[in-house]
C-alpha positions as CSV (number, residue, x, y, z in Angstrom):
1,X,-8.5,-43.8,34.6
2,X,-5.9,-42.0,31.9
3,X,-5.9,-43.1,28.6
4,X,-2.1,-43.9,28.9
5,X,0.1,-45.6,31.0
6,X,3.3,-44.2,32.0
7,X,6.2,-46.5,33.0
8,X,9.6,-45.4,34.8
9,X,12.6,-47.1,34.2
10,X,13.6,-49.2,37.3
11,X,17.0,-46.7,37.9
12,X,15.0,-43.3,37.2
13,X,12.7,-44.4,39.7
14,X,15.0,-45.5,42.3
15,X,16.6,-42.1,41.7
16,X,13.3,-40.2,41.6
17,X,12.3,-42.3,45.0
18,X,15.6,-41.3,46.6
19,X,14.8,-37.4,45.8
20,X,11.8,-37.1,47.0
21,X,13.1,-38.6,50.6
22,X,15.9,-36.3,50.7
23,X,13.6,-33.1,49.5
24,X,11.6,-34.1,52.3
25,X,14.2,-34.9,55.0
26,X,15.1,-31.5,54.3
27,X,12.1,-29.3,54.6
28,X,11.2,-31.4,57.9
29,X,14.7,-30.5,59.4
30,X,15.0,-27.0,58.3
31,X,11.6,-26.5,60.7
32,X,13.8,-27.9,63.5
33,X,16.3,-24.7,63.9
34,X,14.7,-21.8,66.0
35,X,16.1,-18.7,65.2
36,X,14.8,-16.7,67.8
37,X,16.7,-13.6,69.3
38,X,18.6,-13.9,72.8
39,X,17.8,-12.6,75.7
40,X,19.6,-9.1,76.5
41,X,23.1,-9.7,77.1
42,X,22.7,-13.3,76.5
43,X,25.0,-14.9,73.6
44,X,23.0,-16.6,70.7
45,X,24.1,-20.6,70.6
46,X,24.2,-23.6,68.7
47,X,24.4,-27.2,69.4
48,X,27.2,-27.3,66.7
49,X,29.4,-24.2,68.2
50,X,32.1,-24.5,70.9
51,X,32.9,-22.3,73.3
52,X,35.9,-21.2,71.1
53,X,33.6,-20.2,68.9
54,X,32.0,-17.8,71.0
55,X,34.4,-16.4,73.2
56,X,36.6,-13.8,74.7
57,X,40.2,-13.8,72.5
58,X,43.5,-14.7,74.2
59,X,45.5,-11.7,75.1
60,X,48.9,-11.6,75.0
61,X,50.6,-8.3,76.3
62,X,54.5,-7.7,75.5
63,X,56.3,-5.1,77.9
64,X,59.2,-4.9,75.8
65,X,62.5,-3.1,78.2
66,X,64.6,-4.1,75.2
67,X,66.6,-1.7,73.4
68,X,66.1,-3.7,70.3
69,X,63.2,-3.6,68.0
70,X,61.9,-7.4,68.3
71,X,59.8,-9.4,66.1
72,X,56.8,-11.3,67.9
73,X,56.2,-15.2,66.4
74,X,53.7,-17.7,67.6
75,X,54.6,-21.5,67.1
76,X,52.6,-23.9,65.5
77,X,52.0,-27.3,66.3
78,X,53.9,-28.6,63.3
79,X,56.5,-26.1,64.8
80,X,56.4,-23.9,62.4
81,X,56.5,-19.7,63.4
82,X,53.7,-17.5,62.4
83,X,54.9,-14.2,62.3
84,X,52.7,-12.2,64.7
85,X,54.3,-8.4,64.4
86,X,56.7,-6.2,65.7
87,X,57.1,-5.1,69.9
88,X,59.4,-1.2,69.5
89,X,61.9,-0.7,72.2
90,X,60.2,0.4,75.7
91,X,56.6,-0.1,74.6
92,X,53.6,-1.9,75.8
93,X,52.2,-4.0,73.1
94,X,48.3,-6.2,72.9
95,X,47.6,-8.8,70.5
96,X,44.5,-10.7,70.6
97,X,44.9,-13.8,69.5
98,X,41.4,-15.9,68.7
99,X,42.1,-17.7,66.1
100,X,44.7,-19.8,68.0
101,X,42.3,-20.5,71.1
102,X,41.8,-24.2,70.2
103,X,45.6,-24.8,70.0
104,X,46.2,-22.7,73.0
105,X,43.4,-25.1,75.1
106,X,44.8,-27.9,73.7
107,X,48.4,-28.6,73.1
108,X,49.4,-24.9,74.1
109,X,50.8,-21.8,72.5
110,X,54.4,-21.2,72.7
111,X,55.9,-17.2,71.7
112,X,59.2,-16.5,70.3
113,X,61.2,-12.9,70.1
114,X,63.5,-12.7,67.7
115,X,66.1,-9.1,67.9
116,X,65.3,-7.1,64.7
117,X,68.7,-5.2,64.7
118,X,71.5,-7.7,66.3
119,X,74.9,-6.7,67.8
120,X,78.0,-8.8,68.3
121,X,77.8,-11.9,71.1
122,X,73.8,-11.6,71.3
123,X,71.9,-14.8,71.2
124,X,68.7,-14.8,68.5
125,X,65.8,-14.9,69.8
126,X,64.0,-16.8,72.6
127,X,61.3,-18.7,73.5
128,X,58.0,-18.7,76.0
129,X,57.1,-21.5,78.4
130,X,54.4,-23.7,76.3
131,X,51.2,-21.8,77.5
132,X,47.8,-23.7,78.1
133,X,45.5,-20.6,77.7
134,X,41.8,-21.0,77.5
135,X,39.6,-17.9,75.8
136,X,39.5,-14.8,78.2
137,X,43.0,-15.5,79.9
138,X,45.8,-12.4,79.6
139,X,49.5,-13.7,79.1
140,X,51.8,-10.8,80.0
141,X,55.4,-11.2,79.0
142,X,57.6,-8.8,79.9
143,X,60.8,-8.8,77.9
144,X,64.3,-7.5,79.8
145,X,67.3,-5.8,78.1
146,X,68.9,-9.3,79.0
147,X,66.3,-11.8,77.1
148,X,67.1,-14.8,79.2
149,X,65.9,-12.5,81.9
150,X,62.2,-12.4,80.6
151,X,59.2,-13.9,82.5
152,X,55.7,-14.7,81.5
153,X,52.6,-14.7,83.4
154,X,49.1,-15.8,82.7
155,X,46.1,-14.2,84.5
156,X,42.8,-15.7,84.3
């Protein structure tokens, strides 16, 4: 037996009782992860990623016949533009576009041009169908001297 007795206060001990399950809760779960390597060509998951997470990117591919440099925008759902870049006159142009897969899969993405340089009776800008896109899928839109003449496609 010690010579001395040692007494906790009735909060420090709750407190030091409430530690000591959470330091062990977490060297118990942190056994629970494997991290093993995958398989050859196989793609490393967790329980806690989506397939978003671990996908192919949207493509999106602008065949631009315009004569005018255009300016590429994605909408958001708050329908707010995100400007994506800049498509030249009679060019072929990729974007990859991850980081708008779970908007794309879920409400869909909508694209906007807007004409850089404008000339007199020309309507600004205009808009895509509402694409729902899922990760891997190309959406080609090929943009016509006339932009109410453009058309998109998705392929899959």
């Amino acid at each position: 037996m010690l010579p001395f007795t040692f007494k906790l206060h009735p909060a420090l001990a709750r407190f030091a009782l409430a530690l000591a399950v959470m330091a062990s809760t977490a060297i118990a779960s942190s056994g629970c992860s494997s991290a093993r390597a995958p398989a050859d060509g196989a793609v490393a998951t967790d329980s806690s990623m989506s397939v978003f997470d671990i996908a192919l990117p949207i493509t999106l591919l602008i065949d631009s016949r315009n004569l005018l440099d255009l300016t590429l925008f994605v909408e958001l759902p708050d329908r707010r533009h995100q400007r994506m870049g800049r498509v030249g006159p009679g060019s072929t142009t990729r974007w990859q576009v991850k980081e708008f897969a779970r908007m794309a899969a879920a409400g869909g993405l909508r694209f906007w041009v807007e004409p850089v340089g404008t000339r007199a009776g020309f309507t600004s800008g205009i808009y895509s169908d509402r694409l729902r896109l899922v990760p891997g899928d190309t959406a080609k839109w090929v943009l016509e001297s006339d932009l109410r003449r453009s058309m998109i496609t998705v392929h899959r």
